[in-house]
N, CA, C and O atoms as a GROMACS GRO file, in nm:
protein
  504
    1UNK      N    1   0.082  -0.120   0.000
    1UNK     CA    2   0.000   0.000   0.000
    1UNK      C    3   0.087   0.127   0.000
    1UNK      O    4   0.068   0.222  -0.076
    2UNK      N    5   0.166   0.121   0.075
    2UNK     CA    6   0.252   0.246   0.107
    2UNK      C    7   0.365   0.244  -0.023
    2UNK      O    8   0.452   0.331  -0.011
    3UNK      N    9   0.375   0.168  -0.132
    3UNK     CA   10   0.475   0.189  -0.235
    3UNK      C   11   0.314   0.249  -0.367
    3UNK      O   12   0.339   0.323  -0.462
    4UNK      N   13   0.180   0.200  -0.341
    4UNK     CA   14   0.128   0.268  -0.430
    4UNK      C   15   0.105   0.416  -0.386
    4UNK      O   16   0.080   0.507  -0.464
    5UNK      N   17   0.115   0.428  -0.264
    5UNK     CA   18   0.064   0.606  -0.256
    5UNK      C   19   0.167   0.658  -0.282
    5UNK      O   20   0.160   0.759  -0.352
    6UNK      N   21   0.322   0.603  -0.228
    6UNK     CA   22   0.437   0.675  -0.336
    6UNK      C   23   0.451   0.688  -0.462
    6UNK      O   24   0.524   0.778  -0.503
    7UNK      N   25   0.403   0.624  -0.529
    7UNK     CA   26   0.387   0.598  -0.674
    7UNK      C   27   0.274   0.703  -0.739
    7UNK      O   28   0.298   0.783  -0.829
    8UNK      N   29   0.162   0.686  -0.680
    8UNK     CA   30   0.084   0.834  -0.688
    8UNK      C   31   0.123   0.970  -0.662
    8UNK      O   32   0.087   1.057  -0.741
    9UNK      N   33   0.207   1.006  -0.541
    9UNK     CA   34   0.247   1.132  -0.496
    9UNK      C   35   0.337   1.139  -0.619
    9UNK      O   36   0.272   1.201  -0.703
   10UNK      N   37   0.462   1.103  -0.674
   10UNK     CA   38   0.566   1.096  -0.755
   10UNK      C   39   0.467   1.153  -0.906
   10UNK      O   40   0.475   1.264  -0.958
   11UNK      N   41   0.396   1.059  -0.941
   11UNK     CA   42   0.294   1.077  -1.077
   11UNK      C   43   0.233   1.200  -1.079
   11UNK      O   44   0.223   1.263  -1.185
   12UNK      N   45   0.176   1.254  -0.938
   12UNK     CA   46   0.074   1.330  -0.969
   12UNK      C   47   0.185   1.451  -0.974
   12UNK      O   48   0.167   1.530  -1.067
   13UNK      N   49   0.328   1.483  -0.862
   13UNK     CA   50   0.417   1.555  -0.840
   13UNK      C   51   0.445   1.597  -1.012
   13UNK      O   52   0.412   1.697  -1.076
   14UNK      N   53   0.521   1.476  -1.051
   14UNK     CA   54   0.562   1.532  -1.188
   14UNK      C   55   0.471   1.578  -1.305
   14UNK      O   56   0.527   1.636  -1.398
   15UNK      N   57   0.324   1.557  -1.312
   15UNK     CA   58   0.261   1.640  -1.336
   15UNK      C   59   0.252   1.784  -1.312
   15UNK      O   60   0.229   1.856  -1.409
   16UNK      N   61   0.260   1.811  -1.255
   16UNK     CA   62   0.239   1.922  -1.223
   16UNK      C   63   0.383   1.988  -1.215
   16UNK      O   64   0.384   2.110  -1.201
   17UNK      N   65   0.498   1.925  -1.222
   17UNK     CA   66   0.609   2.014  -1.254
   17UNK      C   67   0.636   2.082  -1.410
   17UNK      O   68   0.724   2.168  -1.409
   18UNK      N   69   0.576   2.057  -1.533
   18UNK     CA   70   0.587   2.190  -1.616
   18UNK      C   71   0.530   2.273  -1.625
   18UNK      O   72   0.558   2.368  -1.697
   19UNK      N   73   0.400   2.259  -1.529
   19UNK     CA   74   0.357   2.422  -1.486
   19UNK      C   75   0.439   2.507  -1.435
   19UNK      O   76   0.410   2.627  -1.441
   20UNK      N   77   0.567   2.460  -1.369
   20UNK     CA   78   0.635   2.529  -1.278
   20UNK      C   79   0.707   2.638  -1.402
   20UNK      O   80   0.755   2.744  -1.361
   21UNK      N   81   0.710   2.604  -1.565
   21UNK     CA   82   0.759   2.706  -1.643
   21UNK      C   83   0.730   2.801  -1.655
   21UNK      O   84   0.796   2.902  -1.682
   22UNK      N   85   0.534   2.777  -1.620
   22UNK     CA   86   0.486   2.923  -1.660
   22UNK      C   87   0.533   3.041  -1.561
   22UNK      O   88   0.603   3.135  -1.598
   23UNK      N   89   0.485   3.025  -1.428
   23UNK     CA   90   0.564   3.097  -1.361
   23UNK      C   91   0.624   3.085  -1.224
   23UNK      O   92   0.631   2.967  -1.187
   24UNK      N   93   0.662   3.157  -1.152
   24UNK     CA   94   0.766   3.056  -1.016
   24UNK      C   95   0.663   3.138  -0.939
   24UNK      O   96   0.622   3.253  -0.958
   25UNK      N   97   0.638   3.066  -0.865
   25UNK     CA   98   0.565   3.084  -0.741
   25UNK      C   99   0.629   3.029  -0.624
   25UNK      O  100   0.709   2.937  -0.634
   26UNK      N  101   0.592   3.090  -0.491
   26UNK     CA  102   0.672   2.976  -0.360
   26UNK      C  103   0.600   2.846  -0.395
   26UNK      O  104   0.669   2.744  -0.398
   27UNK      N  105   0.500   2.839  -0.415
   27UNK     CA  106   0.390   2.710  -0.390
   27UNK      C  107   0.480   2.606  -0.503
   27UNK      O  108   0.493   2.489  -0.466
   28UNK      N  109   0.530   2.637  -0.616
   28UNK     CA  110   0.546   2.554  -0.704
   28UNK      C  111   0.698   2.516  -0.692
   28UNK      O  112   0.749   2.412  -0.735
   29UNK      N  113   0.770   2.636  -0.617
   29UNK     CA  114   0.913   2.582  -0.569
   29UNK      C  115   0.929   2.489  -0.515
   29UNK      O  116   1.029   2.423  -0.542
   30UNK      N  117   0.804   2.429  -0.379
   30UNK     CA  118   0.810   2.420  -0.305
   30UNK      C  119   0.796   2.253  -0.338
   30UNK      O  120   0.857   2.158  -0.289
   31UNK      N  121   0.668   2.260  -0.463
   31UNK     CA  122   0.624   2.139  -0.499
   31UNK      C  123   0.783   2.077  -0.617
   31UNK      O  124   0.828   1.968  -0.654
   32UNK      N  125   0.801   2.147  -0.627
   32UNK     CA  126   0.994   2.095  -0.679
   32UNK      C  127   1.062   2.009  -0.581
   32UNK      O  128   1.130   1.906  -0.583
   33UNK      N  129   1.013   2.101  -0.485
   33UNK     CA  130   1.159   2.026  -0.398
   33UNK      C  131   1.125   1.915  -0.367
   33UNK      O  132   1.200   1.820  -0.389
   34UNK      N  133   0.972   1.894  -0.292
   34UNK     CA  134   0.923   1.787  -0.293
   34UNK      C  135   0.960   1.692  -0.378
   34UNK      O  136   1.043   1.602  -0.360
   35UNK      N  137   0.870   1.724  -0.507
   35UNK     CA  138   0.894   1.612  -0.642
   35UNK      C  139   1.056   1.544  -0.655
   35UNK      O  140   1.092   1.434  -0.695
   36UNK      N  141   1.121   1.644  -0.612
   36UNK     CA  142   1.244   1.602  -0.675
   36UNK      C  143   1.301   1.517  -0.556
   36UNK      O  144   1.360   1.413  -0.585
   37UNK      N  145   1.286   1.555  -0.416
   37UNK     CA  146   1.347   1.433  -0.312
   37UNK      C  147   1.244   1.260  -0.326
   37UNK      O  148   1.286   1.145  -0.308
   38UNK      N  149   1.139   1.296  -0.353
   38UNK     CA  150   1.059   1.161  -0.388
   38UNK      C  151   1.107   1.126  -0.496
   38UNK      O  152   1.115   1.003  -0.496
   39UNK      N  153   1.160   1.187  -0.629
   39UNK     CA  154   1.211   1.098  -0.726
   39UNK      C  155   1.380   1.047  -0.713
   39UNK      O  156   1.437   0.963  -0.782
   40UNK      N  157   1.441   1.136  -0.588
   40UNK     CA  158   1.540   1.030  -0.604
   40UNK      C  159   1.558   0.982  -0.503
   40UNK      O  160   1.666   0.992  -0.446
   41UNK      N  161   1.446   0.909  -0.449
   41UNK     CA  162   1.408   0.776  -0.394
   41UNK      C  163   1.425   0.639  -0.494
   41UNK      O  164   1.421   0.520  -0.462
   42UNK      N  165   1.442   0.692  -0.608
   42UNK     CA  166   1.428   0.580  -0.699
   42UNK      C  167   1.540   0.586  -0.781
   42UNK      O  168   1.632   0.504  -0.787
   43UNK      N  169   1.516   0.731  -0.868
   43UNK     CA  170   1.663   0.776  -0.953
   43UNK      C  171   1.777   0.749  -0.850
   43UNK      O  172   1.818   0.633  -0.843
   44UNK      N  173   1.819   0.820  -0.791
   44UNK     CA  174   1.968   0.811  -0.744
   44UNK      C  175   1.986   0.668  -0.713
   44UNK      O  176   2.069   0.635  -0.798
   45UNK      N  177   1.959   0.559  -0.642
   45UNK     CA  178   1.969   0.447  -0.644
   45UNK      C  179   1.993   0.347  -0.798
   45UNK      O  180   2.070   0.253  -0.817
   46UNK      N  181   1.912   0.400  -0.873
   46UNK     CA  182   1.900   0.368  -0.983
   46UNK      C  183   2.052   0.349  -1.041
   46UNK      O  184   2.124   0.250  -1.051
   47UNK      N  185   2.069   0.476  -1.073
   47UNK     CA  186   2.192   0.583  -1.154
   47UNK      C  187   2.327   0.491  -1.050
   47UNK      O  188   2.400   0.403  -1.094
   48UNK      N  189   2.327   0.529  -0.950
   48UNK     CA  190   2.420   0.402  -0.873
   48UNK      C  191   2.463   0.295  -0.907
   48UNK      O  192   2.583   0.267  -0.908
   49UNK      N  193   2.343   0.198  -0.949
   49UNK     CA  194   2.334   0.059  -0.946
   49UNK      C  195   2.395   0.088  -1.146
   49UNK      O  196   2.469   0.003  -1.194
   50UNK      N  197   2.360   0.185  -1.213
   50UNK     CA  198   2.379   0.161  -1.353
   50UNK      C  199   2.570   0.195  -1.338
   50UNK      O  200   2.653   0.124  -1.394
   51UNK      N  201   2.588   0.260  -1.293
   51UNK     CA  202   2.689   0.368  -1.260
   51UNK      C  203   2.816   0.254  -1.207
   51UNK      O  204   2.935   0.271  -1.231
   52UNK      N  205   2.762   0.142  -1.134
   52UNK     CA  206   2.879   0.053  -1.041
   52UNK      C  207   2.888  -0.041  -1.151
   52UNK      O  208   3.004  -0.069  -1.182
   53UNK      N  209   2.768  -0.114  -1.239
   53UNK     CA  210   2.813  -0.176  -1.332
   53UNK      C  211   2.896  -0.123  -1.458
   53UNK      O  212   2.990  -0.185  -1.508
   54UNK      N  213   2.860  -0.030  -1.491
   54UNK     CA  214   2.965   0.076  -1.609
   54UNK      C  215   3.066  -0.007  -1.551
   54UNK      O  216   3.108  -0.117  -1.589
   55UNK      N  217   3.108   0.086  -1.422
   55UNK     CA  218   3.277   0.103  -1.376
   55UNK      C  219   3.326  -0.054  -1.395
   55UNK      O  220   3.444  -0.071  -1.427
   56UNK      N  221   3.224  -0.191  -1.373
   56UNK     CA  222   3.324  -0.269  -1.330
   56UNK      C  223   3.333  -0.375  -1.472
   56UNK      O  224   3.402  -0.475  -1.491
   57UNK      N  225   3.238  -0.311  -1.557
   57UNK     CA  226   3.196  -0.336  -1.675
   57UNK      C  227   3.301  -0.292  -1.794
   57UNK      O  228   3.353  -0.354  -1.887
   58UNK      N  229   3.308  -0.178  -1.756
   58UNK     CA  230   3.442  -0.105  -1.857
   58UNK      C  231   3.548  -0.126  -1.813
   58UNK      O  232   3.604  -0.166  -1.915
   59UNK      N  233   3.625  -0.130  -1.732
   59UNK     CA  234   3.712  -0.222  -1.625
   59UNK      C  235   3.734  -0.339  -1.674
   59UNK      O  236   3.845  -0.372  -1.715
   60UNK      N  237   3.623  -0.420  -1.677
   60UNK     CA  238   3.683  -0.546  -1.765
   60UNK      C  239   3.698  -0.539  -1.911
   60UNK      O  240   3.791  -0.602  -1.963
   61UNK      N  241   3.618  -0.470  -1.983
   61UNK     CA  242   3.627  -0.462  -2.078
   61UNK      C  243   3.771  -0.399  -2.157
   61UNK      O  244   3.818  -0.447  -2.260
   62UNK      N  245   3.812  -0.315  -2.106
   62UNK     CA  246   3.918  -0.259  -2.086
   62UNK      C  247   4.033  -0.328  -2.098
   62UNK      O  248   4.121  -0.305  -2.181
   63UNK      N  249   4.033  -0.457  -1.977
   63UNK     CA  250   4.168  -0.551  -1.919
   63UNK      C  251   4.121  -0.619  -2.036
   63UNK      O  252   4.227  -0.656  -2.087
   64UNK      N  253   4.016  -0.664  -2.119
   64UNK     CA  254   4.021  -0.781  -2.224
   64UNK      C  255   4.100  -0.718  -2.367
   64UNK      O  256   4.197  -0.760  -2.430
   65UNK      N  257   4.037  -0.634  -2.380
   65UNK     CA  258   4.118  -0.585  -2.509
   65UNK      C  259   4.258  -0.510  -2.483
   65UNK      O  260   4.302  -0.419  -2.554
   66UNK      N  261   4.337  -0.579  -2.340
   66UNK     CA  262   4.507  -0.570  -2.375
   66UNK      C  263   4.493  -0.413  -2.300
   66UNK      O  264   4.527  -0.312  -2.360
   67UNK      N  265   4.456  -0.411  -2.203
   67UNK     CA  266   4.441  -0.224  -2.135
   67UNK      C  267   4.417  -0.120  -2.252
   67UNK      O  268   4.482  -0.017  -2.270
   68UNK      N  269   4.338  -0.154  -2.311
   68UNK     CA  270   4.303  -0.057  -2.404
   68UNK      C  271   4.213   0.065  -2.336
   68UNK      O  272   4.094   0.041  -2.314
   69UNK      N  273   4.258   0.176  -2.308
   69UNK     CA  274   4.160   0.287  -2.214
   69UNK      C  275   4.053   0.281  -2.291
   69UNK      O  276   3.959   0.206  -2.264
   70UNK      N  277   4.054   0.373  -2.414
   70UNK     CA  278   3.952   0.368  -2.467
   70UNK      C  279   3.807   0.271  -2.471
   70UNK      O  280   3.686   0.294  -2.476
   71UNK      N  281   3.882   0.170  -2.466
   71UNK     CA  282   3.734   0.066  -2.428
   71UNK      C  283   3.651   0.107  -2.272
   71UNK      O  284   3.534   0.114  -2.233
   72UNK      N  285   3.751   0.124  -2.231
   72UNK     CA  286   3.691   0.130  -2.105
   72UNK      C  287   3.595   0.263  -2.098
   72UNK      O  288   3.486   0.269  -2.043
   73UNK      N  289   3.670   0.377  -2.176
   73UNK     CA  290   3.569   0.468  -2.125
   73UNK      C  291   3.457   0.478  -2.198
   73UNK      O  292   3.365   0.554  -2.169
   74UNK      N  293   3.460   0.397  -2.303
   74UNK     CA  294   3.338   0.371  -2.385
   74UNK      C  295   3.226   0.360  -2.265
   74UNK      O  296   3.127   0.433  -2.254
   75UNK      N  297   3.258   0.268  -2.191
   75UNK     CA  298   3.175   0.217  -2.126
   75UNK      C  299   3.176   0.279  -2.003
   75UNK      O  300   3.061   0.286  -1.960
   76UNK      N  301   3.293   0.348  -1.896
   76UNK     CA  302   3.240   0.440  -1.804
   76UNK      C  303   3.192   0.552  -1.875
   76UNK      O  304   3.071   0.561  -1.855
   77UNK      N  305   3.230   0.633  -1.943
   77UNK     CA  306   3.137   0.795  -1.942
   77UNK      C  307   3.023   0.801  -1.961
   77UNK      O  308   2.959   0.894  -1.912
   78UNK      N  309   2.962   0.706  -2.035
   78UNK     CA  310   2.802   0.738  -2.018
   78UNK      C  311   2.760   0.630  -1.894
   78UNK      O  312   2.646   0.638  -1.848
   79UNK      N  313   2.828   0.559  -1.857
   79UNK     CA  314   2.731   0.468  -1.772
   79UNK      C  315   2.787   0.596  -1.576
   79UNK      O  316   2.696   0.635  -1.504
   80UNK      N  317   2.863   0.612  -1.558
   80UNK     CA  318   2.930   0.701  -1.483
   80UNK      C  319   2.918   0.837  -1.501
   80UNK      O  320   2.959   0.898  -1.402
   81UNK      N  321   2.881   0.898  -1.579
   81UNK     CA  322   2.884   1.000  -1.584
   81UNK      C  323   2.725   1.067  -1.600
   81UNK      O  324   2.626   1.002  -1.634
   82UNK      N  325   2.727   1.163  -1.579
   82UNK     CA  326   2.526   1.228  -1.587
   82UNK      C  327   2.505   1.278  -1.458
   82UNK      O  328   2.601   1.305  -1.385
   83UNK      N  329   2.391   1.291  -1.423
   83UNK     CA  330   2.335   1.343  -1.327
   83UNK      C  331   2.358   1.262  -1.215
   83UNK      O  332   2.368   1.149  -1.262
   84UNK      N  333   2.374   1.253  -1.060
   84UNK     CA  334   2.312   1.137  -0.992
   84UNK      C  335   2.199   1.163  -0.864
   84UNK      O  336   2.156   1.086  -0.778
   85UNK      N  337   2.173   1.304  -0.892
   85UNK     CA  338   2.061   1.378  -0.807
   85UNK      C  339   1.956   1.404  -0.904
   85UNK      O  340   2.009   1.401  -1.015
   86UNK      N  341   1.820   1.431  -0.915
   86UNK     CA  342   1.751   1.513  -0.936
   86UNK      C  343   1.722   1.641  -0.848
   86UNK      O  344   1.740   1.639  -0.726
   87UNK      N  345   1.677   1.750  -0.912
   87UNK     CA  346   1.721   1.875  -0.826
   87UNK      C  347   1.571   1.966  -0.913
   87UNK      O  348   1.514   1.970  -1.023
   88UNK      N  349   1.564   2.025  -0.781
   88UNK     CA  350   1.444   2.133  -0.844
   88UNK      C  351   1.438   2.208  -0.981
   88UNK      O  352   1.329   2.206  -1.038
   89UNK      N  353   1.545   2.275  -1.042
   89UNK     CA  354   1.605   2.305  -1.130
   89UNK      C  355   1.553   2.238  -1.259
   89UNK      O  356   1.510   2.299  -1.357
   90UNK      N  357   1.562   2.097  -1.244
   90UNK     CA  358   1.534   1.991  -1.365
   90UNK      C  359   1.400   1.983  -1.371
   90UNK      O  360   1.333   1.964  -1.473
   91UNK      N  361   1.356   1.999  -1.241
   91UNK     CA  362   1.203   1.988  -1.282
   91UNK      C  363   1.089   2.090  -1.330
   91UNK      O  364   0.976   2.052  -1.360
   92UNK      N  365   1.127   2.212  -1.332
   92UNK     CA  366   1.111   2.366  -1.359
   92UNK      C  367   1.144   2.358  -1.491
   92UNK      O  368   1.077   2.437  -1.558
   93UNK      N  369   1.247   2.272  -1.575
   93UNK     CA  370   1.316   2.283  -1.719
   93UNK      C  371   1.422   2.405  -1.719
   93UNK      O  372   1.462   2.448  -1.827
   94UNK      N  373   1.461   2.453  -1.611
   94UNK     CA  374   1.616   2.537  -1.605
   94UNK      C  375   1.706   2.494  -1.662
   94UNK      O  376   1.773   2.555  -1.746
   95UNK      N  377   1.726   2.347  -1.615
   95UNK     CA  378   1.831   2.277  -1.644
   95UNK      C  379   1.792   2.149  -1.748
   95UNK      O  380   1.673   2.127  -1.772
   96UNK      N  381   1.869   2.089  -1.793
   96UNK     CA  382   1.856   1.949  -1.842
   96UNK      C  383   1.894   1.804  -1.730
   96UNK      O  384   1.996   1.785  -1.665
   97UNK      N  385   1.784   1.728  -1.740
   97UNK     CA  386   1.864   1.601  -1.669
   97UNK      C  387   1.916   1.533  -1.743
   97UNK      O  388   1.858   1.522  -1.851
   98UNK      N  389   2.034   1.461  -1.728
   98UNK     CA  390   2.101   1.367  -1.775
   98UNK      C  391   2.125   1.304  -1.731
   98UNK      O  392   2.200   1.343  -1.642
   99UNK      N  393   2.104   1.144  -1.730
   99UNK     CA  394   2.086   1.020  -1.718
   99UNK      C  395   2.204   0.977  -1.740
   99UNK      O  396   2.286   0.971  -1.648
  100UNK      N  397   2.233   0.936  -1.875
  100UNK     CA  398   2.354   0.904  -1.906
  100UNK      C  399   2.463   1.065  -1.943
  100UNK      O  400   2.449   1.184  -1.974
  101UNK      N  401   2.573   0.960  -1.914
  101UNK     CA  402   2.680   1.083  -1.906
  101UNK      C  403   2.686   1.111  -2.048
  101UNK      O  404   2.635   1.037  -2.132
  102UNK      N  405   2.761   1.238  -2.082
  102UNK     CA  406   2.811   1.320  -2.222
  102UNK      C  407   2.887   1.254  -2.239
  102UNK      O  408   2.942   1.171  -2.168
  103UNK      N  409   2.915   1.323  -2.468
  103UNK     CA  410   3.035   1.247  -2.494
  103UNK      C  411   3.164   1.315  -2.394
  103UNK      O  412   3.154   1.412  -2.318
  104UNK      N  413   3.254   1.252  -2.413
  104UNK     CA  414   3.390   1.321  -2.432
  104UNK      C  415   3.463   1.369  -2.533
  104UNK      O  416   3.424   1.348  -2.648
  105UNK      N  417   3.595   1.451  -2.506
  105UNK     CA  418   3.696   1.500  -2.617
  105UNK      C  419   3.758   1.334  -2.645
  105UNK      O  420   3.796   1.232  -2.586
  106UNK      N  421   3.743   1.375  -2.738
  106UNK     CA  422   3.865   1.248  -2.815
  106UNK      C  423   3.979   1.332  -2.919
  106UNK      O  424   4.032   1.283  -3.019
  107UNK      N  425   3.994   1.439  -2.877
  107UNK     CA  426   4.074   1.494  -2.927
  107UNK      C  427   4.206   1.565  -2.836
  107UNK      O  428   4.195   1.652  -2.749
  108UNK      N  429   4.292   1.521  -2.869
  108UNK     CA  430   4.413   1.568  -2.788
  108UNK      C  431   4.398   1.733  -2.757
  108UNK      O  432   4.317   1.798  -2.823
  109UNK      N  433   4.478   1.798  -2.656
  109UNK     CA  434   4.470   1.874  -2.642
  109UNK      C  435   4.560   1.991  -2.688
  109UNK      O  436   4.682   1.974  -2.684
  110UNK      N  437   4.511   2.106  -2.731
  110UNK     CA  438   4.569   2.262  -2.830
  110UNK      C  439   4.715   2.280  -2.736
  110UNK      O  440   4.819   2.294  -2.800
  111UNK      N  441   4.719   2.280  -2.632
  111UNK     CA  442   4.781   2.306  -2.534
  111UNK      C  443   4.977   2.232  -2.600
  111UNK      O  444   5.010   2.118  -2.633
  112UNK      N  445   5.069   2.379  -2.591
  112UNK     CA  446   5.166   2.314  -2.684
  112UNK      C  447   5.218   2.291  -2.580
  112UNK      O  448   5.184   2.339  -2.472
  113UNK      N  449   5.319   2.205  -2.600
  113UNK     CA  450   5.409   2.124  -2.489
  113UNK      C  451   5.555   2.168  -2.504
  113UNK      O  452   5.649   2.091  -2.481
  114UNK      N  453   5.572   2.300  -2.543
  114UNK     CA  454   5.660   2.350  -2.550
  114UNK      C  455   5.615   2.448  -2.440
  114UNK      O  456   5.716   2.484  -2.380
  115UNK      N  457   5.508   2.503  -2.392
  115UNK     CA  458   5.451   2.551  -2.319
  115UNK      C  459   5.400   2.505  -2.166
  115UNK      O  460   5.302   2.561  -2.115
  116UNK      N  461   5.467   2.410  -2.103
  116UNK     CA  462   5.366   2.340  -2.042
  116UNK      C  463   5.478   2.410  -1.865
  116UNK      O  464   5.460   2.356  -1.756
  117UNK      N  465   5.563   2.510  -1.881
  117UNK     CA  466   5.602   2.630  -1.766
  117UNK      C  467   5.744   2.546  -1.777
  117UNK      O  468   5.792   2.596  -1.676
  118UNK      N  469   5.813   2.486  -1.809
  118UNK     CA  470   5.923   2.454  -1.801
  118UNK      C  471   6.027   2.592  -1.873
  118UNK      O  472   6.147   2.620  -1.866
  119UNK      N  473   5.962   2.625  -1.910
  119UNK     CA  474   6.044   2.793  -1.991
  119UNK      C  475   6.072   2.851  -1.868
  119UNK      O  476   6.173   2.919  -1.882
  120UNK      N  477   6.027   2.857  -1.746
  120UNK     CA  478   6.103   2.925  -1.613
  120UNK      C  479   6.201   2.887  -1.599
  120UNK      O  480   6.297   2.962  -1.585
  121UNK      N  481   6.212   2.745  -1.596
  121UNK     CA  482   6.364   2.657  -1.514
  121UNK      C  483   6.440   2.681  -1.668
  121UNK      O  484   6.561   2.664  -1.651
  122UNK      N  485   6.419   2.704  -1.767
  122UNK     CA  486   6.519   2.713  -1.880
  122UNK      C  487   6.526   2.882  -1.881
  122UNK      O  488   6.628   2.913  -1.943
  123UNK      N  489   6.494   2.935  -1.861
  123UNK     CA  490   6.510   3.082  -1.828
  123UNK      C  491   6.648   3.113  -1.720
  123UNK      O  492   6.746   3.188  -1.723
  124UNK      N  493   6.597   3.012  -1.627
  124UNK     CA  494   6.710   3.088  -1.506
  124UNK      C  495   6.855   3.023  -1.530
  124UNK      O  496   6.946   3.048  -1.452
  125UNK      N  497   6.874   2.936  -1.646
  125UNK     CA  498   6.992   2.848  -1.666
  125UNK      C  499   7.095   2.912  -1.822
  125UNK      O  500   7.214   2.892  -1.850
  126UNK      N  501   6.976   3.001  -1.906
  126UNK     CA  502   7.048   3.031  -2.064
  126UNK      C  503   7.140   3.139  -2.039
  126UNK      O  504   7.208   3.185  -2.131
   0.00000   0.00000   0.00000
């Protein structure tokens, strides 16, 4: 009984959170904060449980193909990476939630390595 009236409060909660676009009121802040600690009653646990398999998932995956990083982060950044709160913010549409994590750079970095401050200690020696 007590997991269906959570299940109702949560349903009826997130209903009523894209009204919160039209305009901010205390009343609808208020019903944020709410909504959002009842949903991660479920999300954050969730995102955890997806989040520990990534890590131990890409981890192996990783050690099979010969320590290849790249494999691995195939498989941590989106499973590890994202949101692991819901927050009033997300439910208003301020923000975006993200579930799964972003890509990454796969591109080396601009940053010259002729540059990287060693020009001090070669400064005080020419």
């Amino acid at each position: 009984m007590t997991k269906h009236i959570a299940t109702i409060a949560l349903i009826s909660s997130l209903a009523v959170a894209p009204l919160a676009r039209a305009s901010s009121t205390p009343g609808l802040e208020v019903g944020n904060a709410i909504t959002a600690t009842f949903a991660n009653i479920v999300y954050t646990p969730t995102k955890m449980i997806v989040a520990t398999f990534g890590l131990l998932g890409g981890g192996i995956a990783g050690f099979m193909a010969g320590g290849d990083a790249r494999t691995a982060y195939a498989l941590w950044v989106p499973t590890a990476g994202g949101d692991y709160v819901v927050r009033p913010a997300h439910l208003d549409g301020s923000e975006t939630l993200h579930f799964w994590g972003r890509d990454y750079s796969d591109r080396p970095s601009t940053v010259s390595q002729e540059n990287d401050g060693s020009y001090i200690y070669d400064a005080l020696y020419d």
